[in-house]
Structures are given as C-alpha cells and as structure tokens.
C-alpha positions as CSV (number, residue, x, y, z in Angstrom):
1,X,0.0,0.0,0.0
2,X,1.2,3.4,-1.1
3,X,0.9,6.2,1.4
4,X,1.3,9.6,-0.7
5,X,3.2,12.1,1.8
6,X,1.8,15.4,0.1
7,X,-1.4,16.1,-1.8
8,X,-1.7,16.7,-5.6
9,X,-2.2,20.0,-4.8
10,X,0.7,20.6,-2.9
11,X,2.3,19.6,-5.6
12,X,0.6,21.2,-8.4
13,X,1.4,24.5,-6.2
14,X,5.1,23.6,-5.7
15,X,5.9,23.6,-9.0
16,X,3.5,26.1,-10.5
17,X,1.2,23.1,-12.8
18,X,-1.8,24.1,-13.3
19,X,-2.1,26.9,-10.8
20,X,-5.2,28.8,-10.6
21,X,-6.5,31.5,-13.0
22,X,-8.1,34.8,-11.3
23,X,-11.4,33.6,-11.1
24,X,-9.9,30.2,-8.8
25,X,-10.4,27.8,-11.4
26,X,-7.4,25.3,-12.2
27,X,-5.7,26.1,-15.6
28,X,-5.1,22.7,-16.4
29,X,-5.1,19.0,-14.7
30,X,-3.7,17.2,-18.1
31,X,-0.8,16.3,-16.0
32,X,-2.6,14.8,-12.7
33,X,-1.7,11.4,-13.4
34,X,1.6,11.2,-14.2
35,X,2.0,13.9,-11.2
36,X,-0.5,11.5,-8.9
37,X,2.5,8.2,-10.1
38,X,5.3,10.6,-9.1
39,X,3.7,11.5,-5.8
40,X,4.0,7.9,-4.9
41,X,6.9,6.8,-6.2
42,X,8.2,10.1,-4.2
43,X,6.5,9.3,-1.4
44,X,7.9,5.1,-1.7
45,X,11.7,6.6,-2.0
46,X,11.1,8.9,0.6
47,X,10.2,6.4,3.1
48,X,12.5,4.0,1.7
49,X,15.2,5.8,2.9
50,X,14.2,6.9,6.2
51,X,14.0,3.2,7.1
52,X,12.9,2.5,10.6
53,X,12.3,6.1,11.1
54,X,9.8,5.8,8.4
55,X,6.8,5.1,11.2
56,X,7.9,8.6,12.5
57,X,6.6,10.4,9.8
58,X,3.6,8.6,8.6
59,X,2.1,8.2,12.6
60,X,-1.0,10.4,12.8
61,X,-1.4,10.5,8.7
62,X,-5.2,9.4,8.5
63,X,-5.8,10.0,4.7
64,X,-3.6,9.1,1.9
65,X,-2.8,11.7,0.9
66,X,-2.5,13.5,3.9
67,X,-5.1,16.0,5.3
68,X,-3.6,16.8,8.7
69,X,-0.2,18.3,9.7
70,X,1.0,14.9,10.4
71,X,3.9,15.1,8.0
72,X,7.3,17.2,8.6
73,X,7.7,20.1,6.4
74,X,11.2,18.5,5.6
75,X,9.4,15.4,4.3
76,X,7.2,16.6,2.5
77,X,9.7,18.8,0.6
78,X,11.6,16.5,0.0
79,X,8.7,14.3,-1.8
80,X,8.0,18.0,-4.1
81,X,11.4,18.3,-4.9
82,X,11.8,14.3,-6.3
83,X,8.2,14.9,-8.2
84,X,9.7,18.0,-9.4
85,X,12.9,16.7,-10.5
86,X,11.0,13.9,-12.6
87,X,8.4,16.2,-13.7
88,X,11.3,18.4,-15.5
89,X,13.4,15.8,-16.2
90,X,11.6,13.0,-17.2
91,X,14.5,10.9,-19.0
92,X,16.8,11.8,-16.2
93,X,19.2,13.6,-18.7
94,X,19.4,16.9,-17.0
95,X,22.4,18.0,-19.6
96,X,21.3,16.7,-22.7
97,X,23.9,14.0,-23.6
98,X,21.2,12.0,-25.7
99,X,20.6,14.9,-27.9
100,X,21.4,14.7,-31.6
C-alpha cells in the first residue's frame, strides 16, 4: 500500500502546474496522473530511505494523501522536490547527452 506524503495540490502549487486562473479555477489538470504516479513513487523513495524512522513520519497521517499536519515540512519537501525533478526531467538527462 502506497501512502502519498503530500497532496496533488501541494504539488501542483510547488511547481507552478496548473495553478489557478483569477477567477480560482485550475488552468489545467492534463498532468494529474503522471503527477499523482510521481507522488508515490516520491513518497515510496522517501520512506525507503528513512528506514525505521519511516513510522515517525507517517504516525497520525489518517488519509492518503494527507489532510492533517501529520507530515514534517522537511518530508514533505523532500517528496516535491523528487516529483519536481522527474516532472522536468523525465529521462533523467538533466544535460542533454542524448541529444542529436
């Protein structure tokens, strides 16, 4: 089971996707799903690496994804800035080797 550490639209916000137009309605949500996967692979590294200290973070998280304050700031940076990276840089070749 895949706990997401931040919402969609924590996301969305992070990185500037979609963000509202004047009258509050989103500008786009073409990229919700692939943002949604990210979230929790993100979210899957992210505990991954805190290991046993993994419990830690996700104690007190009711809803997946969260609703409460029950996730560190830190964390859930952390998850934004992995999505973000992936979002950008979806090959994962941040200098452009593979171009002709």
């Amino acid at each position: 089971m895949t706990v997401a550490l931040v919402t969609l639209a924590r996301v969305k916000q992070a990185l500037r996707v979609g963000v509202l137009d004047d009258d509050g309605s989103p500008q786009t949500d073409d990229d919700d799903h692939i943002l949604t996967a990210y979230i929790d692979a993100a979210s899957d590294a992210v505990l991954n690496y805190l290991g046993g200290r993994a419990e830690f973070v996700i104690t007190g998280l009711t809803d997946s994804p969260p609703t409460n304050d029950g996730c560190p700031k830190s964390v859930e940076q952390a998850v934004c800035l992995l999505v973000g990276y992936w979002y950008r840089e979806p090959d994962g070749d941040e200098n452009s080797a593979f171009d002709r």
